[in-house]
Z-matrix of the N, CA and C atoms (Angstrom, degrees):
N
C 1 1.427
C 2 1.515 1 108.51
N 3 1.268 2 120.34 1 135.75
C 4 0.978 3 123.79 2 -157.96
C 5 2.140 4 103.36 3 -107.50
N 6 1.200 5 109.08 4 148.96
C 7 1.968 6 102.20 5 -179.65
C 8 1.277 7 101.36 6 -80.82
N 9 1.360 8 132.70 7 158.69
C 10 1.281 9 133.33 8 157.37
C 11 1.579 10 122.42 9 -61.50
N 12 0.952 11 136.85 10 156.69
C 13 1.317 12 129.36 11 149.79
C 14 1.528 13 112.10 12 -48.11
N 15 1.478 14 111.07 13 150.71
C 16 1.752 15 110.58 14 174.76
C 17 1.444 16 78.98 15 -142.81
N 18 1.434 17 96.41 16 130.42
C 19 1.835 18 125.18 17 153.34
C 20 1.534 19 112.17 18 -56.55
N 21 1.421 20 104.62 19 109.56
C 22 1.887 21 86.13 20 177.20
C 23 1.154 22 120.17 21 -85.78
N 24 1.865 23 141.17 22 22.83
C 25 1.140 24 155.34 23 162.08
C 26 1.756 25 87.62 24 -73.15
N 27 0.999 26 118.82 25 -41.89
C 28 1.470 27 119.93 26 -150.93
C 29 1.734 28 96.57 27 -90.67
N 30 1.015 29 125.04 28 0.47
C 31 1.601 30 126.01 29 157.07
C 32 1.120 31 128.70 30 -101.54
N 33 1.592 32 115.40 31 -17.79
C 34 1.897 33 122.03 32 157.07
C 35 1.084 34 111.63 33 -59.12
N 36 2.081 35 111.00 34 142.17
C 37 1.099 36 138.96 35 139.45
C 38 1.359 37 118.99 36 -40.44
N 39 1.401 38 124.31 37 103.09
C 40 1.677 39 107.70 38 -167.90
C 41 2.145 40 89.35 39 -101.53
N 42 1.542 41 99.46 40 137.21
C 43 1.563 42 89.07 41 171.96
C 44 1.334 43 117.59 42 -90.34
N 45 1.593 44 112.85 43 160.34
C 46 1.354 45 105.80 44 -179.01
C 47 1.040 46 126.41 45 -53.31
N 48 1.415 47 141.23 46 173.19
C 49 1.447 48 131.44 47 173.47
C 50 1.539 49 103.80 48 -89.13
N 51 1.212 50 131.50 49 -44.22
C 52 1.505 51 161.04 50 172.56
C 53 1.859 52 105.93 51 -29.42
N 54 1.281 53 94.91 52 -27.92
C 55 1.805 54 88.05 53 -154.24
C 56 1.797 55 97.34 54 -92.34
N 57 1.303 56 100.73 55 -16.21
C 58 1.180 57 119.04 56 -168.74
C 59 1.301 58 109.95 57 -79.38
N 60 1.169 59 113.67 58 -10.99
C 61 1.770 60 120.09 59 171.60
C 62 1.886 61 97.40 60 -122.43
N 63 1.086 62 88.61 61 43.17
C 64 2.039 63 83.35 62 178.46
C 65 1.832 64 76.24 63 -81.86
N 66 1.110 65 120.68 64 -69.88
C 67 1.573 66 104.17 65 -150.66
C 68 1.315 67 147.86 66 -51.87
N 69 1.718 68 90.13 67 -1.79
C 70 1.649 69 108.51 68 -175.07
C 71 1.627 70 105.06 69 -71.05
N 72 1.361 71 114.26 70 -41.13
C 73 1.799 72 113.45 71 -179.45
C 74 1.567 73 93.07 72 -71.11
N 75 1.050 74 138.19 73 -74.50
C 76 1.153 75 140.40 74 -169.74
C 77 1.769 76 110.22 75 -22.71
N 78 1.620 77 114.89 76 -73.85
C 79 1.253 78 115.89 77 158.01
C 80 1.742 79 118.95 78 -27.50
N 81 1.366 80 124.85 79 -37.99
C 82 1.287 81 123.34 80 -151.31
C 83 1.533 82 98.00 81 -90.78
N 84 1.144 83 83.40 82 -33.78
C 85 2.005 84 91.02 83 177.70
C 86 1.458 85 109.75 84 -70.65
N 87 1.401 86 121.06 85 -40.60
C 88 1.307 87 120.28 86 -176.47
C 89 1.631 88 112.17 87 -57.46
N 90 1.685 89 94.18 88 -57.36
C 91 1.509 90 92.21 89 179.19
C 92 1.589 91 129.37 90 -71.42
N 93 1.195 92 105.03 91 -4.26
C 94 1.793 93 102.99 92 167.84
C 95 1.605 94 96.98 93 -100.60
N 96 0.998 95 144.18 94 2.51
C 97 1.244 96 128.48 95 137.92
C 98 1.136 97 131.30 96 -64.64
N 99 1.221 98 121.98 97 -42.65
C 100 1.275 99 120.32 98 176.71
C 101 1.945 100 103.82 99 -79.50
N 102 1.123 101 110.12 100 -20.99
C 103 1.912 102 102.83 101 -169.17
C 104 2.073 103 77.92 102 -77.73
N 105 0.839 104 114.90 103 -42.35
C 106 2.056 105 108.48 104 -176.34
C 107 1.530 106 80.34 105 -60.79
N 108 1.040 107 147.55 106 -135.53
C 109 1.572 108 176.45 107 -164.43
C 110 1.716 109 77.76 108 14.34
N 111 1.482 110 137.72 109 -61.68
C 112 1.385 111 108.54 110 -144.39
C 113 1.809 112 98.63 111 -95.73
N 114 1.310 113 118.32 112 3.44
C 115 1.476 114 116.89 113 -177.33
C 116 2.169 115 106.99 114 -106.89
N 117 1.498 116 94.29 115 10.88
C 118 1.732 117 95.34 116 171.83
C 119 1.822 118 96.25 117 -152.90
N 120 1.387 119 72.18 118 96.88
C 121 1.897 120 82.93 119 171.05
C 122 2.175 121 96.37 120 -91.26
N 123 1.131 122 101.94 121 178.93
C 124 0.839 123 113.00 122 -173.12
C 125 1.840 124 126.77 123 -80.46
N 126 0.934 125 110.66 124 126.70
C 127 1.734 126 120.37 125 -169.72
C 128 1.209 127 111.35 126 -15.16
N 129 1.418 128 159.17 127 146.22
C 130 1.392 129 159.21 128 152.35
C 131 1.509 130 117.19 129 -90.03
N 132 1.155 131 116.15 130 112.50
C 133 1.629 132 136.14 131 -175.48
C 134 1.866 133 111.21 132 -11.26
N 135 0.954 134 105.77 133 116.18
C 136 1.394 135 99.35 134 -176.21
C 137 1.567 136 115.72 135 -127.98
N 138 1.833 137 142.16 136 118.71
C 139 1.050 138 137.60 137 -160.64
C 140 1.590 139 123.08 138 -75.11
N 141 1.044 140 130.91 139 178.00
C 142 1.506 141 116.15 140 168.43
C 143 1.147 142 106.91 141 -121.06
N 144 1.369 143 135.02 142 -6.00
C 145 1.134 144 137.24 143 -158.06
C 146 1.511 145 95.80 144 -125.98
N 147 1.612 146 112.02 145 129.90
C 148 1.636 147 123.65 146 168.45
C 149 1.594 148 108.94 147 -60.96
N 150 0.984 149 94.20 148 153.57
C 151 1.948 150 104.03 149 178.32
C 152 1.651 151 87.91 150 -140.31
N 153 1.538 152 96.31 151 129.91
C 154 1.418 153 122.96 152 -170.67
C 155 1.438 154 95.78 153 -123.21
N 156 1.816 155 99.37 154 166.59
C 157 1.677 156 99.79 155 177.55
C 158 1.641 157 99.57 156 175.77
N 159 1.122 158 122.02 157 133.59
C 160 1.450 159 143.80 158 175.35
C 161 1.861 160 114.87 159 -79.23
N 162 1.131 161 95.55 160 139.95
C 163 1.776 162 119.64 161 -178.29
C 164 1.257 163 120.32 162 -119.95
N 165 0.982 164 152.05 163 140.04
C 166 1.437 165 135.99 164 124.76
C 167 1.618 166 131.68 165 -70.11
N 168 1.433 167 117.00 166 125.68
C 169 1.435 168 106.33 167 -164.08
C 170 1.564 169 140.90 168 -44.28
N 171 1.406 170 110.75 169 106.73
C 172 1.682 171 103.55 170 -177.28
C 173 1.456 172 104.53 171 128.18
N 174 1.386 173 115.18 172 0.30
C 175 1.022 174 127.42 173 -173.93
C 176 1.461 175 101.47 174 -106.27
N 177 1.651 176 101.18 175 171.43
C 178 1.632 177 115.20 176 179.56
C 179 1.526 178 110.78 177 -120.24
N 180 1.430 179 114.79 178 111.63
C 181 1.303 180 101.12 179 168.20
C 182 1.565 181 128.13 180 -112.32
N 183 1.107 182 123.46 181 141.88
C 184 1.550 183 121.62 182 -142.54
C 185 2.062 184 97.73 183 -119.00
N 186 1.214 185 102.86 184 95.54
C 187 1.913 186 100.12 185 -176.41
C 188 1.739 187 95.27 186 -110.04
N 189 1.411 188 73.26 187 -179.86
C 190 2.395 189 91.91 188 -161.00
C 191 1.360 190 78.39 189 -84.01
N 192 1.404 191 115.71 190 155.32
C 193 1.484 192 114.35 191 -173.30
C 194 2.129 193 80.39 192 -139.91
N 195 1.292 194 137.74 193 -22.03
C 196 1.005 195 107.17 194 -175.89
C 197 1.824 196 85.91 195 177.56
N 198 1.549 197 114.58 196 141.34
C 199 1.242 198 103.83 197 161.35
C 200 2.059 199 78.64 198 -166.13
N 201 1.687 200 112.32 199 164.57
C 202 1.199 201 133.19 200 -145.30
C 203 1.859 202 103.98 201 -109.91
N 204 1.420 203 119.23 202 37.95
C 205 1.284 204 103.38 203 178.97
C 206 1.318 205 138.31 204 -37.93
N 207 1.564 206 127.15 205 -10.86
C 208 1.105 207 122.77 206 172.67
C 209 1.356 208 131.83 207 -122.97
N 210 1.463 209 107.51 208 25.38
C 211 1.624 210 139.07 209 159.17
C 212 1.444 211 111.66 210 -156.83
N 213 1.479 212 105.14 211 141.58
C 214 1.284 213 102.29 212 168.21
C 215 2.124 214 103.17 213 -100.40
N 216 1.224 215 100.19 214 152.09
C 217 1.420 216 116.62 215 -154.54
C 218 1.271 217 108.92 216 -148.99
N 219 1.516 218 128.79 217 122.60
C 220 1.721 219 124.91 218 169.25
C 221 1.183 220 105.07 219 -123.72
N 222 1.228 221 113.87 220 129.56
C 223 1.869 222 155.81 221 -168.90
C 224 1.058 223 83.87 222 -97.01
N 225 1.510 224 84.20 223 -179.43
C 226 1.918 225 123.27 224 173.78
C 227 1.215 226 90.16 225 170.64
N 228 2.365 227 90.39 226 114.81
C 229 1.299 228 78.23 227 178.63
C 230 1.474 229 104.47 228 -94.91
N 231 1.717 230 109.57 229 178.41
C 232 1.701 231 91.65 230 179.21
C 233 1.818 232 91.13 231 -125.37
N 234 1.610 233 114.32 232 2.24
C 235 1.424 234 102.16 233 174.20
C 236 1.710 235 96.12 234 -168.13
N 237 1.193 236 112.94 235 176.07
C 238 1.459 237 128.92 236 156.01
C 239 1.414 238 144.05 237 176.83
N 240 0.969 239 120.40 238 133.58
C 241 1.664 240 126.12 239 -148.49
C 242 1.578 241 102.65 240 -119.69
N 243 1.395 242 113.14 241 114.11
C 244 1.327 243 128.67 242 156.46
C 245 1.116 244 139.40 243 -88.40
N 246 1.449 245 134.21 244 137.07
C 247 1.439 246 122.51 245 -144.11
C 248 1.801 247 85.65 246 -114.02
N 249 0.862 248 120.40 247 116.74
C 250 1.692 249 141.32 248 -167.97
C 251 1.798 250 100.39 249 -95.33
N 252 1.341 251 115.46 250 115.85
C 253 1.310 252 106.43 251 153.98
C 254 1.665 253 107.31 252 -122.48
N 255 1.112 254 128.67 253 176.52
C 256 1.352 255 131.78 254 -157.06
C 257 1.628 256 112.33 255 -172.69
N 258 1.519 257 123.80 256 130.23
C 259 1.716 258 113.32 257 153.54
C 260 1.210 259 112.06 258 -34.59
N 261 1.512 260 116.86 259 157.89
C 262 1.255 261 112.98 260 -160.54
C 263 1.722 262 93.36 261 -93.09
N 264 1.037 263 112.15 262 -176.23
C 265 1.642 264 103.65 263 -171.01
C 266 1.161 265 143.77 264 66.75
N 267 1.878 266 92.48 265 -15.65
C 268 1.544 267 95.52 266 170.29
C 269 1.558 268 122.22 267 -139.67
N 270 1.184 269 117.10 268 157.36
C 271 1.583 270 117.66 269 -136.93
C 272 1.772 271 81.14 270 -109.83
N 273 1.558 272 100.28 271 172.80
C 274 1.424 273 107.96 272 -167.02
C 275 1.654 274 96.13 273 -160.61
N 276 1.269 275 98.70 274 136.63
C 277 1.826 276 105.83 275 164.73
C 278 1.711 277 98.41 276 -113.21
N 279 1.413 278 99.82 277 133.00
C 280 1.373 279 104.72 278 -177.92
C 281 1.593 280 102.32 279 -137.20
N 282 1.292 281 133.85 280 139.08
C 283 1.624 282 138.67 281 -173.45
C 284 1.306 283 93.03 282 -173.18
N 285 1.435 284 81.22 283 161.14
C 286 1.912 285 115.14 284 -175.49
C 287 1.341 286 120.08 285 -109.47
N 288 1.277 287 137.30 286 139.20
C 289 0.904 288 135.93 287 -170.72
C 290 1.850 289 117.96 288 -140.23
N 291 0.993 290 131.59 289 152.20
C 292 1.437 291 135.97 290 162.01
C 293 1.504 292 127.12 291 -93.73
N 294 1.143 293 119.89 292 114.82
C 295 1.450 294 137.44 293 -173.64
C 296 1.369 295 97.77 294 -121.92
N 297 1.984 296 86.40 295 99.30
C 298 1.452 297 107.22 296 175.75
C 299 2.293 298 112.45 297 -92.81
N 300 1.516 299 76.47 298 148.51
C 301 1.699 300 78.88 299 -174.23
C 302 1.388 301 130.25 300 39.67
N 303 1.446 302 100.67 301 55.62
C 304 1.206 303 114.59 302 -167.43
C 305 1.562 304 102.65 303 -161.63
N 306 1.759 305 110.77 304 -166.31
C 307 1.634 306 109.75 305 -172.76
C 308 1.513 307 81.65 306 -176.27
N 309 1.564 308 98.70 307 129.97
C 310 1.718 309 107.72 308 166.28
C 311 1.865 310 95.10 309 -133.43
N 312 1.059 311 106.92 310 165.92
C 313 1.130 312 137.23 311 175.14
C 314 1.575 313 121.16 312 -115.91
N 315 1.327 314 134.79 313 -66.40
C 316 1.102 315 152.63 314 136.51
C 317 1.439 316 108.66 315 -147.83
N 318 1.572 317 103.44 316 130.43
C 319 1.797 318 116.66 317 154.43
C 320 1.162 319 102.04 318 -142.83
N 321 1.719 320 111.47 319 -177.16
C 322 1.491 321 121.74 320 155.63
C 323 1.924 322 115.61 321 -116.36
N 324 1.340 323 106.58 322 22.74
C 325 1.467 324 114.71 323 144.66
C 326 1.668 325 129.57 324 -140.75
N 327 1.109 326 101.85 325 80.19
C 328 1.702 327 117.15 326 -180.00
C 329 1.518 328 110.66 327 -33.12
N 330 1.132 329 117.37 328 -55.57
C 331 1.484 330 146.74 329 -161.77
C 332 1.643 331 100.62 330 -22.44
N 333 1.559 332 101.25 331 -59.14
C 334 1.381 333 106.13 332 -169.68
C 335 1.741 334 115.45 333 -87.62
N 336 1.425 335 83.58 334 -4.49
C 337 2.237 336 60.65 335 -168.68
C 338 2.080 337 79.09 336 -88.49
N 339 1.391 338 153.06 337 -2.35
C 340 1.317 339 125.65 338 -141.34
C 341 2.138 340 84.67 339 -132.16
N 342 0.898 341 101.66 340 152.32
C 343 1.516 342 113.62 341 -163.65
C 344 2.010 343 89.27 342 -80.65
N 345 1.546 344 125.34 343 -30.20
C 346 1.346 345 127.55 344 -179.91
C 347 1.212 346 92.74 345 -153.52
N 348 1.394 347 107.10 346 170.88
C 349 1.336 348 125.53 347 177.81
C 350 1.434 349 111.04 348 167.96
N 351 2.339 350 91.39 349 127.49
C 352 0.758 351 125.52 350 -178.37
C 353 1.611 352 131.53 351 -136.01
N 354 1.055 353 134.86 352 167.40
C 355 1.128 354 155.01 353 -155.11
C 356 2.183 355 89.28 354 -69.70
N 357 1.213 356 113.60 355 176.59
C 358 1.441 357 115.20 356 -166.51
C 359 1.471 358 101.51 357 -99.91
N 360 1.265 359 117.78 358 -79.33
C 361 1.152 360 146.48 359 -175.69
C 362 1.855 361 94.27 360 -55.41
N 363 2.005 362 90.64 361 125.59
C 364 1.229 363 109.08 362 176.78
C 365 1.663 364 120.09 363 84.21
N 366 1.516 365 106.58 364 -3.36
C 367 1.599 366 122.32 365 -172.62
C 368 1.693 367 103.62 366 -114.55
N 369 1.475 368 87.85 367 155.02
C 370 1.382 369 94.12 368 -175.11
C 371 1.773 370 108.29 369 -108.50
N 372 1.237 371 104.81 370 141.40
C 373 1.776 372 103.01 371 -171.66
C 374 1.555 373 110.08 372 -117.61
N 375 1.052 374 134.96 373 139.02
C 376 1.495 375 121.12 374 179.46
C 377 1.615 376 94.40 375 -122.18
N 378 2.027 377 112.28 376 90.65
C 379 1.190 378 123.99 377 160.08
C 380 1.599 379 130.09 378 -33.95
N 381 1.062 380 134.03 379 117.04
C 382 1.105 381 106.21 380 169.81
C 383 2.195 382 108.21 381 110.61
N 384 1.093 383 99.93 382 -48.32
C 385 1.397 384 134.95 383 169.89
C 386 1.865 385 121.02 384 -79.48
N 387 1.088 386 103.73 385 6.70
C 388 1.790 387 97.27 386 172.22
C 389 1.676 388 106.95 387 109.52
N 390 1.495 389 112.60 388 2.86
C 391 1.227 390 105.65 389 173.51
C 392 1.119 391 124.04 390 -136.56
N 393 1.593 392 136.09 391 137.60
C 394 1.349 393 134.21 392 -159.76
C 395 1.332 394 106.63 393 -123.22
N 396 1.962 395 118.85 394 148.20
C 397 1.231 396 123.84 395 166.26
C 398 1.835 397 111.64 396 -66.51
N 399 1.070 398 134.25 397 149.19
C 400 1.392 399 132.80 398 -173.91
C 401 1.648 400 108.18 399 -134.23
N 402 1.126 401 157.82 400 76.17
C 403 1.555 402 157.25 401 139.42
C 404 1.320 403 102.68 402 -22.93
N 405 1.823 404 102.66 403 108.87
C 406 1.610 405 116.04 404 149.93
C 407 1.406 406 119.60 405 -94.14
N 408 1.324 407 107.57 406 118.71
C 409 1.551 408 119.64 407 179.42
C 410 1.875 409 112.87 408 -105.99
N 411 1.510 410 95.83 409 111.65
C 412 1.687 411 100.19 410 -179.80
C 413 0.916 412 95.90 411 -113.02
N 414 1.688 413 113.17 412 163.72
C 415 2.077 414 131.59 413 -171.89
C 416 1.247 415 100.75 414 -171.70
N 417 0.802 416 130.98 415 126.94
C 418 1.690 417 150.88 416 171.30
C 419 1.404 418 106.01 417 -87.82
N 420 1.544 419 129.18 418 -20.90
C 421 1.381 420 115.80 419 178.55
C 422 1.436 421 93.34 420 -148.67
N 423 1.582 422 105.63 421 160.12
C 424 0.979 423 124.05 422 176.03
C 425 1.507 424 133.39 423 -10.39
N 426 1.074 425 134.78 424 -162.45
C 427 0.997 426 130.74 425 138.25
C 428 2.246 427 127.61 426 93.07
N 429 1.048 428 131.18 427 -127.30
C 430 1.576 429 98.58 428 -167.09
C 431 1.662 430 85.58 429 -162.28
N 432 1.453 431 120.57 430 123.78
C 433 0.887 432 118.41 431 -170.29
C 434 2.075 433 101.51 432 -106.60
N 435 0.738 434 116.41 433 167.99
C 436 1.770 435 112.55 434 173.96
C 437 1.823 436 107.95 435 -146.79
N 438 0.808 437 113.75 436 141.54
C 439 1.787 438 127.36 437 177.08
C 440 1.281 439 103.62 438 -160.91
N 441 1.969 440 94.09 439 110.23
C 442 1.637 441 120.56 440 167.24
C 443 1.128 442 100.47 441 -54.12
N 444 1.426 443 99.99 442 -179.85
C 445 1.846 444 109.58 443 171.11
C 446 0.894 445 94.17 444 -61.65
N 447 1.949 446 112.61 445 165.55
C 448 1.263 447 127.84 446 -173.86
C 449 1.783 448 94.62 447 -113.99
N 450 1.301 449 91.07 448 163.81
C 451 1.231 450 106.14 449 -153.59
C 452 1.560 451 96.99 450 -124.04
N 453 1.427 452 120.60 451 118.62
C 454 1.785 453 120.54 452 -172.28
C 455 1.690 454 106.47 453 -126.32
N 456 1.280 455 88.11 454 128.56
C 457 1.808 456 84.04 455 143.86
C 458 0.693 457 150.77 456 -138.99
N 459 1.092 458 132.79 457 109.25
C 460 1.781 459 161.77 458 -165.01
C 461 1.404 460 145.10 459 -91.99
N 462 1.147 461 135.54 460 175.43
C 463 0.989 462 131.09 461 -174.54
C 464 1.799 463 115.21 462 -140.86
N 465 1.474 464 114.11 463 124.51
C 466 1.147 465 104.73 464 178.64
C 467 1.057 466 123.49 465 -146.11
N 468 1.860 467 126.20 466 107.78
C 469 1.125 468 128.52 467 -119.67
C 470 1.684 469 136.03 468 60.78
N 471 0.782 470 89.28 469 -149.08
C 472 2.013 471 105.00 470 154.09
C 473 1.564 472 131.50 471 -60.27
N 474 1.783 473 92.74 472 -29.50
C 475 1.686 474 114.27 473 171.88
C 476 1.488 475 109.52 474 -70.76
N 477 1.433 476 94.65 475 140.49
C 478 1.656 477 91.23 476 -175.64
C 479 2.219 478 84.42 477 -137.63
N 480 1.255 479 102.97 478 121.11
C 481 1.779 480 109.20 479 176.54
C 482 1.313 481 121.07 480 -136.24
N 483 1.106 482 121.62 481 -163.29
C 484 1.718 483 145.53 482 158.18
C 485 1.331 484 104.28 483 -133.68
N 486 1.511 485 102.18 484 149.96
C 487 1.384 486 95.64 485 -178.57
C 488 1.925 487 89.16 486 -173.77
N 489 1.371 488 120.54 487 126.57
C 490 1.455 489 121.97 488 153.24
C 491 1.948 490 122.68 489 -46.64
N 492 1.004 491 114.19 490 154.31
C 493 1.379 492 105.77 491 174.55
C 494 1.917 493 109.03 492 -157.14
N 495 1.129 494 125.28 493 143.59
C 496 1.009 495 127.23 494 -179.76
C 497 1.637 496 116.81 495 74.27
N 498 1.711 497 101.21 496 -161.05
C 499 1.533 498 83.11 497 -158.76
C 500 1.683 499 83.03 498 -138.10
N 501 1.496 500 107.35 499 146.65
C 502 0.889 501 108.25 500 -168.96
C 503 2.109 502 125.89 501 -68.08
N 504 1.588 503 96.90 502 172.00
C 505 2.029 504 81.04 503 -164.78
C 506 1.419 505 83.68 504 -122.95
N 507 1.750 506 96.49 505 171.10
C 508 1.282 507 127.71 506 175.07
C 509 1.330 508 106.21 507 -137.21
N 510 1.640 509 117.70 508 129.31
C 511 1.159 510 113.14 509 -157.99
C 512 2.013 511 88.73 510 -143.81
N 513 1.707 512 104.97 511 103.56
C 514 1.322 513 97.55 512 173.32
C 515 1.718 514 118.25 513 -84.74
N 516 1.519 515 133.52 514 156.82
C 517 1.034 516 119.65 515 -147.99
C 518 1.635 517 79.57 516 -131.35
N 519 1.293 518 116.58 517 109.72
C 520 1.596 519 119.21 518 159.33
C 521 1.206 520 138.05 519 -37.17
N 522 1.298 521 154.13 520 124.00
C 523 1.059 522 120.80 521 -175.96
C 524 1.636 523 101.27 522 -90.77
């Protein structure tokens, strides 16, 4: 009795074609994890309680608008927008500032209690670490100024977000 011929194509393991593109989803998942992870950094300290404070008109008064007691944390901010309400009739300059190595509460000369001090936007703050956000509220007339939380966006690390912070102020304006 004689064996048949056997094809030796016809005794290979042929692999799937399929498995060979397993890594393209795999990759795709990785990298939209990481594009989520670097566009939501983590929340920035926010108060519950209003912080109020009195002026006389024409004056500048300078209150803590936000700092991180239970992490220290370094930002950069790259912008920030305050939502301004005001008596009607009367106008208001309102800005943010960084008070490095230092601590205010409310005054109308920052200068000395903060080791530097600068303007918000474009500065880097290390929350938590010796440096505090500061809201200057000016009014030429009477009357009651208000600023919600402020609203930043920043970058910290690799994280790049938006995020509210602090608690909003009330700022009456003497006449």
């Amino acid at each position: 009795m004689s064996q048949p011929d056997i094809d030796p194509d016809a005794l290979q393991v042929r692999r799937r074609r399929w498995t060979r593109w397993l890594w393209v989803p795999v990759l795709l998942i990785a990298l939209g994890a990481g594009w989520w992870w670097r566009i939501h950094p983590a929340d920035l300290p926010n108060a519950s309680s209003q912080t109020s404070g009195e002026i006389k008109a024409g004056q500048t008064l300078y209150l803590r608008a936000a700092d991180d007691p239970h992490r220290s944390r370094e930002i950069t901010i790259d912008d920030v927008a305050l939502k301004v309400s005001n008596t009607p009739g009367q106008s208001a300059e309102v800005s943010l500032w960084v008070c490095r190595g230092g601590s205010i509460g409310q005054t109308t000369t920052p200068e000395r209690f903060c080791d530097s001090w600068r303007k918000a936007e474009g500065a880097t703050a290390n929350l938590g670490g010796g440096d505090v956000l500061v809201v200057g509220v000016r009014a030429d007339q009477p009357g009651t100024v208000t600023v919600d939380r402020i609203t930043l966006d920043f970058s910290d690390g690799l994280q790049r977000g938006s995020s509210r912070i602090g608690a909003p102020l009330t700022v009456n304006v003497l006449g």
